[in-house]
C-alpha positions in Angstrom: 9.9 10.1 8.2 13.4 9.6 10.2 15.1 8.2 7.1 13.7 11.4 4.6 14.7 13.7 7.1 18.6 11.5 7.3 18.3 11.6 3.8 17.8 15.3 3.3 20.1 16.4 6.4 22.9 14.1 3.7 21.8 15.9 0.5 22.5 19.4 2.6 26.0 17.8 3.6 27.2 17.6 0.4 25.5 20.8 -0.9 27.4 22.5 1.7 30.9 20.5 1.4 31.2 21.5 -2.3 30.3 24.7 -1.6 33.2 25.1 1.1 35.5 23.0 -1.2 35.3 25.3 -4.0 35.1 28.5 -2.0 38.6 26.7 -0.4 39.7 26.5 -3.4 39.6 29.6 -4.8 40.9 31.2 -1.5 43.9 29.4 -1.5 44.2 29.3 -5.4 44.0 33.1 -5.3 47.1 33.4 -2.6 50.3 32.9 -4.2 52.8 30.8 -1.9 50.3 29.2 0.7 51.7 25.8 2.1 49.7 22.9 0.5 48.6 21.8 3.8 45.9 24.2 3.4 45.1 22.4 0.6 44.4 19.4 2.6 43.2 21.6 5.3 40.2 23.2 2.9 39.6 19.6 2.0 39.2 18.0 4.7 37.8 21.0 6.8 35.1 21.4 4.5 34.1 18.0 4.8 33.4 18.2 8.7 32.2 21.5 8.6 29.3 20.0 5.5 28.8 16.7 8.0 28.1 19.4 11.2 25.3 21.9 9.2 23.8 18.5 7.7 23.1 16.6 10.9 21.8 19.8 12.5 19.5 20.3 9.3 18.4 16.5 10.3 18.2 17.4 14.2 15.6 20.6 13.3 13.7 18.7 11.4 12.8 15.8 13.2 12.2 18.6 16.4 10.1 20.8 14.6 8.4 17.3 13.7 7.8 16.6 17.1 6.6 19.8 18.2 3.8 19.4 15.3 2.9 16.5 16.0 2.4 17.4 20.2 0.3 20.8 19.4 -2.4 18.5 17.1 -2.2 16.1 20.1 -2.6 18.8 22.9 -5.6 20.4 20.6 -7.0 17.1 20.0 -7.1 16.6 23.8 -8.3 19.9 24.5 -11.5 19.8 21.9 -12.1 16.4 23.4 -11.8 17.6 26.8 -14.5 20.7 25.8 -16.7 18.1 24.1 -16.8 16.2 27.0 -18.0 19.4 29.6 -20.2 20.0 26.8 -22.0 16.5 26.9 -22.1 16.3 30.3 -23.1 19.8 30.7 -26.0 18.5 28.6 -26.9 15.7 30.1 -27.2 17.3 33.7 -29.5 20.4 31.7 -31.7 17.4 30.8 -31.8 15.2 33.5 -34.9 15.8 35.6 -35.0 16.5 39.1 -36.3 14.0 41.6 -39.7 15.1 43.2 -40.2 14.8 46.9 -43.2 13.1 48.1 -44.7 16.5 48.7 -43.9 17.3 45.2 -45.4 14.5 43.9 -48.8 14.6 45.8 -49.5 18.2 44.8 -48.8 17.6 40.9 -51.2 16.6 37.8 -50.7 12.7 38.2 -50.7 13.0 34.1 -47.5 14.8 34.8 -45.6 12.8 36.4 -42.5 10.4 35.5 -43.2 7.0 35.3 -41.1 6.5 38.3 -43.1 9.4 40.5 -45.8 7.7 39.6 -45.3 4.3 40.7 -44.4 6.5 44.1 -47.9 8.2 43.8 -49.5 4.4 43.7 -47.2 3.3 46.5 -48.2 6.3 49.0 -51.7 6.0 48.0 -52.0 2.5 49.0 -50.1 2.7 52.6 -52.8 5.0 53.2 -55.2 2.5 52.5 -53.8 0.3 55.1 -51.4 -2.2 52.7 -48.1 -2.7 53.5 -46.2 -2.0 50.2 -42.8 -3.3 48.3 -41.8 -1.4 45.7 -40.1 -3.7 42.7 -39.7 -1.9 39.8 -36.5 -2.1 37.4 -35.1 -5.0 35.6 -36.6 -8.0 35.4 -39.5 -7.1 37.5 -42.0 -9.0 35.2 -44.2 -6.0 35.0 -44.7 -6.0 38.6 -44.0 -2.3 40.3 -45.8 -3.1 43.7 -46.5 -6.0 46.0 -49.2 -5.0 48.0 -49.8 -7.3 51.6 -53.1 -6.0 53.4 -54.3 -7.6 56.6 -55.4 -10.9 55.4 -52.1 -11.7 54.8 -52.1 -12.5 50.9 -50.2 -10.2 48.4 -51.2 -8.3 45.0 -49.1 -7.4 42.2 -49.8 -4.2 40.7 -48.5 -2.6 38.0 -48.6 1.3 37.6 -49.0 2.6 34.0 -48.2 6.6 33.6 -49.6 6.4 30.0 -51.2 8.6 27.0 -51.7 5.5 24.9 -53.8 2.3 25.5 -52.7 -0.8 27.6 -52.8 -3.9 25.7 -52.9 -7.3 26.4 -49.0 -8.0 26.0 -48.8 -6.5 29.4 -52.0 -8.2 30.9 -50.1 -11.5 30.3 -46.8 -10.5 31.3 -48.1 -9.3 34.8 -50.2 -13.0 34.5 -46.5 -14.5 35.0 -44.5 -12.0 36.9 -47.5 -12.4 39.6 -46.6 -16.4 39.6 -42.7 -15.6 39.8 -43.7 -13.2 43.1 -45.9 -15.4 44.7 -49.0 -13.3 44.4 -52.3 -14.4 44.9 -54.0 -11.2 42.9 -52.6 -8.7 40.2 -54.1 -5.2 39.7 -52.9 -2.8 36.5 -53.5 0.8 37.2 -53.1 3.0 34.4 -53.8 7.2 33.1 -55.4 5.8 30.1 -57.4 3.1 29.0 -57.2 -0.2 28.5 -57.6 -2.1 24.6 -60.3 -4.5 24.1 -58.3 -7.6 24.0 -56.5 -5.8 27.5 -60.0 -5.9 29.1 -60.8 -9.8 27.3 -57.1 -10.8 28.5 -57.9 -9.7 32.1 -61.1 -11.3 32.3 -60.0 -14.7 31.4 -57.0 -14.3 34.1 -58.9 -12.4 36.8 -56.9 -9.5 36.5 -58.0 -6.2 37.9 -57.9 -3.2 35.8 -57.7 0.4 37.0 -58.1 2.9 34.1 -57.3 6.6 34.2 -61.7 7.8 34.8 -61.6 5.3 38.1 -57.9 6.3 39.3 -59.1 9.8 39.2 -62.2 9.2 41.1 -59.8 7.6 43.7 -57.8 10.3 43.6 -60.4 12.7 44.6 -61.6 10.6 47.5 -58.2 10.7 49.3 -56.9 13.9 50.5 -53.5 13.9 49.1 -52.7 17.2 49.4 -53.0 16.6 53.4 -50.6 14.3 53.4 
């Protein structure tokens, strides 16, 4: 763009030196007796004067240029910056508060966040006299709980807050994550039900299952609402 805007900022240079040239001219042409160093004068003074307007033709240009070029940038940024408070905005309207225990004990357990739930599970058995780790995340191996009662050897347990079926993928999976945590039993406690190969699986690997009718039951036997 620097070399189209040189190249107009010339073409107004020698517009405007002819035009001072011949309105030179015909000045000095029209004045009987003038020196001819006006002559040279119109000449050469037309030539500056053509080089001066052309260069500041160039110079306006290339600024109005620039000032384009930062009011797309500055509204660029600002969208950007509006999009951004918009997303975020977003995301915190979405983002579900954190229960209290209290919270939690009080609500429908079909209600609650996998997470809450795995805190549900881990209150209910302290009060049934385990001592309870909470695992959880990545690379847990579909283990959620270590539970260590008073003869000393532990349980995994894994806490399913689901509307569908378990199936045997995750029977298996708590098979191994209960060898990589040193368990001696593994329990699955779930809203729902389990499949038929689930229930098959579990047989074969002495897995206890906990579906949503006995979880319930248990539920109403301890006074959580007490708590």
């Amino acid at each position: 763009m620097a070399k189209t805007y040189y190249a107009e900022g010339r073409q107004v240079a020698y517009v405007l030196r002819g035009l001072f040239i011949l309105g030179g001219l015909g000045i000095y042409f029209s004045i009987p007796g003038l020196h001819w160093g006006f002559f040279f004068g119109i000449l050469f003074g037309s030539v500056i004067l053509g080089e001066i307007f052309g260069r500041m033709w160039t110079s306006k240009r290339r600024k109005d240029k620039k000032a384009k070029k930062s009011s797309r940038t500055s509204g660029v940024k600002q969208v950007s910056t509006t999009k951004a408070k918009s997303r975020a905005h977003n995301t915190s309207a979405k983002a579900p508060m954190k229960k209290t225990d209290a919270q939690i004990l009080k609500a429908d357990v079909r209600t609650l966040s996998g997470t809450d739930f795995e805190r549900l599970m881990e209150l209910y058995y302290i009060d049934q006299g385990y001592t309870v780790q909470r695992v959880g995340g990545s690379g847990d191996h579909e283990v959620d709980l270590i539970l260590k009662g008073k003869e000393g050897y532990k349980i995994a347990v894994q806490c399913k807050r689901w509307k569908q079926d378990v199936g045997n993928d995750i029977v298996l999976r708590l098979k191994a994550g209960k060898q990589v945590h040193g368990c001696y039993d593994a329990w699955i406690v779930t809203t729902s039900n389990f499949t038929k190969a689930a229930k098959e699986a579990a047989d074969k690997l002495n897995i206890k299952l906990i579906n949503g009718l006995s979880l319930d039951e248990r539920l109403k036997r301890w006074d959580r609402i007490a708590k």
